[in-house]
C-alpha positions in Angstrom: 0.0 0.0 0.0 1.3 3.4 -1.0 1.5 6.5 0.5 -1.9 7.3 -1.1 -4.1 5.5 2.0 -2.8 7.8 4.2 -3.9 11.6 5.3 -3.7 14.1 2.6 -0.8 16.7 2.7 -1.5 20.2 3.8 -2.0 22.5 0.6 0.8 23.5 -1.0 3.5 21.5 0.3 4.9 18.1 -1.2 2.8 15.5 -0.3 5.5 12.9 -1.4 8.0 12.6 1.7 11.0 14.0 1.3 14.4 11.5 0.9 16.8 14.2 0.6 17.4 14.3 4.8 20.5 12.5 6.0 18.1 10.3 8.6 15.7 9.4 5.9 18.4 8.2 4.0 19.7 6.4 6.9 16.0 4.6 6.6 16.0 4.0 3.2 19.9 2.1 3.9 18.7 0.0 6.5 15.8 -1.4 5.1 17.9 -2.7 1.7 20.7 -3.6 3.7 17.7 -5.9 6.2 16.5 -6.9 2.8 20.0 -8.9 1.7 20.3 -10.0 5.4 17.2 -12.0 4.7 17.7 -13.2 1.2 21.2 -14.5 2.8 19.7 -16.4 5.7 17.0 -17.8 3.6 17.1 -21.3 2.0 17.8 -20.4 -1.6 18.0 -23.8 -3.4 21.7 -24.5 -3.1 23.5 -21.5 -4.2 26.0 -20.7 -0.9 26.6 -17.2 0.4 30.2 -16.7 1.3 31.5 -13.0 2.9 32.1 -11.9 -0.5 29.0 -12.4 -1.8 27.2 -10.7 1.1 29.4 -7.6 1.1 29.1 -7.6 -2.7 25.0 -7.8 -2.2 24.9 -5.3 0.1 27.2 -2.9 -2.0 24.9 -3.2 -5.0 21.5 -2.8 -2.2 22.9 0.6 -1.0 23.9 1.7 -3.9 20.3 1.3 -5.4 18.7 2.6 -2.1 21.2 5.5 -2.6 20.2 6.0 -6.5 16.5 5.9 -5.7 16.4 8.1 -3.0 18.3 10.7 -4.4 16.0 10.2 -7.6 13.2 10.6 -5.7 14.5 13.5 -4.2 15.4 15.7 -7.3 11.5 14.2 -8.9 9.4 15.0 -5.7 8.5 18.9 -6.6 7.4 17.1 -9.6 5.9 14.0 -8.6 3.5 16.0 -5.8 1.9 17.9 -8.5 0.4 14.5 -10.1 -2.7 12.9 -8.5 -1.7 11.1 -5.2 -2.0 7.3 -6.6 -0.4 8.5 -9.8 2.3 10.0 -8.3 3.2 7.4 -6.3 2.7 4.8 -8.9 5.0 6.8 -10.5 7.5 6.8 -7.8 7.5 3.7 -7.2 7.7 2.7 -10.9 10.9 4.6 -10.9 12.9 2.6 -8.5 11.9 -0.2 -10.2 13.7 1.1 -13.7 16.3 2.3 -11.5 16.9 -0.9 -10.3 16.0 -3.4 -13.5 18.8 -0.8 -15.3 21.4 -1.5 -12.4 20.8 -5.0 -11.8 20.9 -5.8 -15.5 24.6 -4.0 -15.9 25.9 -5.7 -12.9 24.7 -9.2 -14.8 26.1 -8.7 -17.5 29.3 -7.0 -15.8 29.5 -10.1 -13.5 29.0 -12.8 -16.3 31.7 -11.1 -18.6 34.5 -10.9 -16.2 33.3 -14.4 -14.5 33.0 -13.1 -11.5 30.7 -15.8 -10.3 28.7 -13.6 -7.9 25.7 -14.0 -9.7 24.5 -18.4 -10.3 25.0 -19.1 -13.7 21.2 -20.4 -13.8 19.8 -17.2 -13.2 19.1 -15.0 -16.2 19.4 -11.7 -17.0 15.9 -10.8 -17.2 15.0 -13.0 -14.1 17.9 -10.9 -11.8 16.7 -7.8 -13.3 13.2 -8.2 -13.0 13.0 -9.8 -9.6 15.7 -6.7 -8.4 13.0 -4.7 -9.7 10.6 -5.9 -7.7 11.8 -5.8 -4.7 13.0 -1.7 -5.3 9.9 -1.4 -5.9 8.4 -3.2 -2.4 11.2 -1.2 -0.5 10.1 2.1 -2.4 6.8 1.6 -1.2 6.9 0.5 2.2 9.4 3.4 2.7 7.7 5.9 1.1 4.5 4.8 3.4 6.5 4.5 6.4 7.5 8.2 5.7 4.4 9.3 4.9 2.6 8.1 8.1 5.6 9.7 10.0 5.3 12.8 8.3 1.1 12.9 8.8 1.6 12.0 12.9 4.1 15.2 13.2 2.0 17.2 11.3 -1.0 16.4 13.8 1.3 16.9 16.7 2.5 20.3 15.3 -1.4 20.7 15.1 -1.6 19.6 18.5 0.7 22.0 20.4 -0.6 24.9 18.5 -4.3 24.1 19.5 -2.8 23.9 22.7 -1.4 26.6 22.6 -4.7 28.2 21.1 -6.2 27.1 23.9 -4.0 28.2 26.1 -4.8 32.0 24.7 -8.7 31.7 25.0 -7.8 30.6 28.8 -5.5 33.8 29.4 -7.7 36.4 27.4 -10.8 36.7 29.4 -9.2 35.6 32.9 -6.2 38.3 32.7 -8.4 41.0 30.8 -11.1 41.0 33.4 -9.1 41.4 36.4 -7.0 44.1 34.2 -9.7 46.4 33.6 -11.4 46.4 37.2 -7.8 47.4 37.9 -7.5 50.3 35.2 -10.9 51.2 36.3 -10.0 52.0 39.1 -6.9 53.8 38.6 -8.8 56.2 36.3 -10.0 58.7 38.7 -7.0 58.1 41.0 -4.2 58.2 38.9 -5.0 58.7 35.2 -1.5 58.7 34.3 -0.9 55.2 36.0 -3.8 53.8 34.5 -3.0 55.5 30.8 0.2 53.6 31.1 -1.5 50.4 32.3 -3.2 50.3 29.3 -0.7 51.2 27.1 1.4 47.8 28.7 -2.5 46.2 28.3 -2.7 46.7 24.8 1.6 45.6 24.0 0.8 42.6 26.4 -2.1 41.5 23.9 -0.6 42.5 20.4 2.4 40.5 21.7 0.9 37.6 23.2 -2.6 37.4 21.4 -2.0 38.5 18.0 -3.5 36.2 15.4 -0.8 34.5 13.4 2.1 35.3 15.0 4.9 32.5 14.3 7.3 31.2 17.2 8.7 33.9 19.6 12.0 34.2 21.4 13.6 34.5 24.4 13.7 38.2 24.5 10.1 38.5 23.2 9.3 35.9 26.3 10.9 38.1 28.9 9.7 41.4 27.6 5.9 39.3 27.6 6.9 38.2 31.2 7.4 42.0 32.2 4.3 43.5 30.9 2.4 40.9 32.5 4.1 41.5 36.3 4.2 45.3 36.0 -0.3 45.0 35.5 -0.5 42.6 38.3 1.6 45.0 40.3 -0.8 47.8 39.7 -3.7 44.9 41.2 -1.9 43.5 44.1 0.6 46.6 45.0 3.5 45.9 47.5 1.9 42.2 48.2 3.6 41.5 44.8 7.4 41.5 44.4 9.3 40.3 41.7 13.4 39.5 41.4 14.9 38.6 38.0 17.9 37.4 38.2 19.5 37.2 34.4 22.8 35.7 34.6 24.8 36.7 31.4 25.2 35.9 28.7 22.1 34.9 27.7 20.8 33.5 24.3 17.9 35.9 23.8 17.4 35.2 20.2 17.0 31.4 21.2 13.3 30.5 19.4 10.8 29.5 21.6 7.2 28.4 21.5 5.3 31.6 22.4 3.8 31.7 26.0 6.6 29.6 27.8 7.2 31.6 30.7 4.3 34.4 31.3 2.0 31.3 32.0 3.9 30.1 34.6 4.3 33.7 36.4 0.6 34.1 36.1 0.0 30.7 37.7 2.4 32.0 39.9 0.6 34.6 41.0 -2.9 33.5 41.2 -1.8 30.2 43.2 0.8 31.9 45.5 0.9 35.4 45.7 -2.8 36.2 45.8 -3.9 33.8 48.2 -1.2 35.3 50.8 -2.7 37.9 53.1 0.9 39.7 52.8 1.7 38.3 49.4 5.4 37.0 48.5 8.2 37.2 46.7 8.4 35.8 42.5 11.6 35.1 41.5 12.5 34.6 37.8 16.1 32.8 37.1 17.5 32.7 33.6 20.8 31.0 33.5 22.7 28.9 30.6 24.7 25.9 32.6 26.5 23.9 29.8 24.8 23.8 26.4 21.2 24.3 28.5 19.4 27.2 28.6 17.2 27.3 32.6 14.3 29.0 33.4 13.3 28.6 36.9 10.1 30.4 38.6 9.6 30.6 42.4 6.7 31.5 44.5 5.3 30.7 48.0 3.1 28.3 48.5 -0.5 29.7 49.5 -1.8 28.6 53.3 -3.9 25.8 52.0 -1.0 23.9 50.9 -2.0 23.9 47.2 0.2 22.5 45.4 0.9 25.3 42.5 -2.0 25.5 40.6 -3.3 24.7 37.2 -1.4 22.0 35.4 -3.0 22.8 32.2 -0.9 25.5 31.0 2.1 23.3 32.4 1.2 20.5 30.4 0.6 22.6 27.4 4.3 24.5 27.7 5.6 21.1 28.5 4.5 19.6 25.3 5.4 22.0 23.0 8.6 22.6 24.4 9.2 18.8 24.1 8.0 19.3 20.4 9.9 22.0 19.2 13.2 20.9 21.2 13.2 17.4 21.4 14.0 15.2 24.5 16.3 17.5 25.8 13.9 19.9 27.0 11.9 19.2 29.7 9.5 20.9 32.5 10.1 20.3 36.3 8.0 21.3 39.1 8.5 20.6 43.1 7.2 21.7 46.5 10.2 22.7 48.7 10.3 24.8 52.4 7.1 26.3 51.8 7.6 27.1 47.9 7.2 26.4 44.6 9.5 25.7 41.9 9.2 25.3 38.0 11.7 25.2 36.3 12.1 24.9 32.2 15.4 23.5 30.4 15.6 24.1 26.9 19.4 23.6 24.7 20.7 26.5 23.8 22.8 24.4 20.8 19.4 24.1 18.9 19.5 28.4 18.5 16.9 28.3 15.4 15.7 24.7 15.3 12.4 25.6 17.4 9.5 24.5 14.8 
């Protein structure tokens, strides 16, 4: 079955996967090289496989899987503009030419310098033909393979950005509301205060709200981070304090997924520092140890020994940060002493690779 069963590809991109990555490569080299494994274990009617004709097999298997996929490569812009089932007919038909061409000059090669790697008893057309065939099968079951792979990361990019979506529509009314009973009222009492408020209201929003806005950074995180605190400020007054500690140098044109770290001050805040007759102390570390960028949030812990608050929005920032960095990123959260810690680890050697 071809890559044609599977999900259709979002509109205007290839839908045929792409072969010209070193790992997919990698994929298409193991499964030809699995391939002459099993053709060598396999009873095969009394013709004996020695070293040399193993390490000759699999010389003439990578080098196909290497011809193919870097076919494939150069034809894919070409290929995704056909019909689905015709393109990958056609695909697949072209391994198998690829490989009937190269089997049948390495027959005739072996045959005329006697070789003997190749039985006597098998023919041209039958070496050719069954070489073809099983291109082909490989070509196929790779090209699926790739296909499914490339469908299940497109739902999971689809995934953290609907969480992150979500996410949004959970901070708009919440923070909004409480902002503008606050800027309310500061109006009589101090219209300058509460002119500036919304000023920082409306940046907070464009920043963190506007529609289609692509990956943000680490600079665009903190600046978020600081219109965020100095509004809750103007709520909670002196019960609020905040202490950034920013240990240069720090990467702040590292990508990140947008809303990483003013989530975690907010739940901060509502969790700890709100439910504290005589508030608390945030304190926001940013600190690169090795090739690890850390982002630790601390808070006390409210009297009713809560436990830091909503674990949506961690989850949420702790899936796309696993998305866009890989398993080196990860989220970590503790109750210590009468506080709580979060604390987000991102590698600062993947500058640019957030997706």
């Amino acid at each position: 079955m071809g890559p044609a069963a599977a999900a259709p590809a979002r509109a205007g991109e290839p839908w045929l996967p792409d072969l010209c990555r070193l790992p997919r490569l990698a994929t298409m080299f193991g499964v030809a090289e699995l391939v002459v494994l099993v053709l060598a274990l396999a009873p095969d009617g009394g013709a004996h496989w020695n070293a040399q004709r193993f390490v000759s097999a699999s010389a003439f298997a990578l080098w196909l899987a290497l011809t193919i996929a870097v076919l494939l490569c150069v034809l894919r812009p070409w290929l995704s503009r056909l019909p689905m089932a015709l393109g990958t007919l056609a695909a697949v038909a072209s391994a198998a030419l690829v490989a009937w061409l190269g089997a049948a000059m390495i027959h005739v090669l072996d045959h005329s310098l006697a070789y003997g790697l190749i039985p006597r008893q098998v023919s041209l057309l039958q070496f050719a033909t069954g070489s073809a065939a099983i291109a082909a099968l490989i070509a196929a079951i790779v090209l699926r393979y790739l296909f499914v792979i490339d469908g299940w990361q497109a739902q999971v990019r689809a995934s953290a950005r609907a969480e992150a979506d979500a996410l949004q529509a959970r901070i708009k009314p919440h923070f909004l509301f409480n902002s503008m009973n606050t800027i309310a009222g500061l109006v009589r009492r101090d219209p300058v205060v509460a002119e500036r408020a919304v000023l920082d209201l409306s940046d907070l929003f464009r920043a963190a709200l506007g529609a289609g806005e692509s990956d943000s950074s680490l600079r665009e995180e903190v600046e978020l981070a600081e219109r965020y605190l100095a509004i809750e400020t103007l709520r909670l007054g002196t019960r609020l304090q905040v202490h950034w500690d920013r240990q240069e140098p720090l990467p702040w044109s590292l990508p990140l997924p947008r809303l990483v770290l003013q989530p975690l001050l907010e739940n901060a805040i509502i969790h700890g520092i709100a439910r504290l007759p005589r508030g608390g102390l945030v304190t926001i570390t940013l600190a690169v140890r090795g090739e690890l960028l850390h982002m630790h949030v601390e808070n006390p812990l409210a009297d009713d020994g809560g436990d830091g608050g909503a674990r949506h929005a961690q989850h949420s920032i702790g899936h796309r940060l696993a998305f866009a960095f890989g398993q080196r990123a990860r989220m970590t959260t503790r109750s210590q002493d009468g506080y709580y810690h979060c604390e987000l680890t991102v590698p600062v050697a993947a500058e640019g690779s957030a997706r």
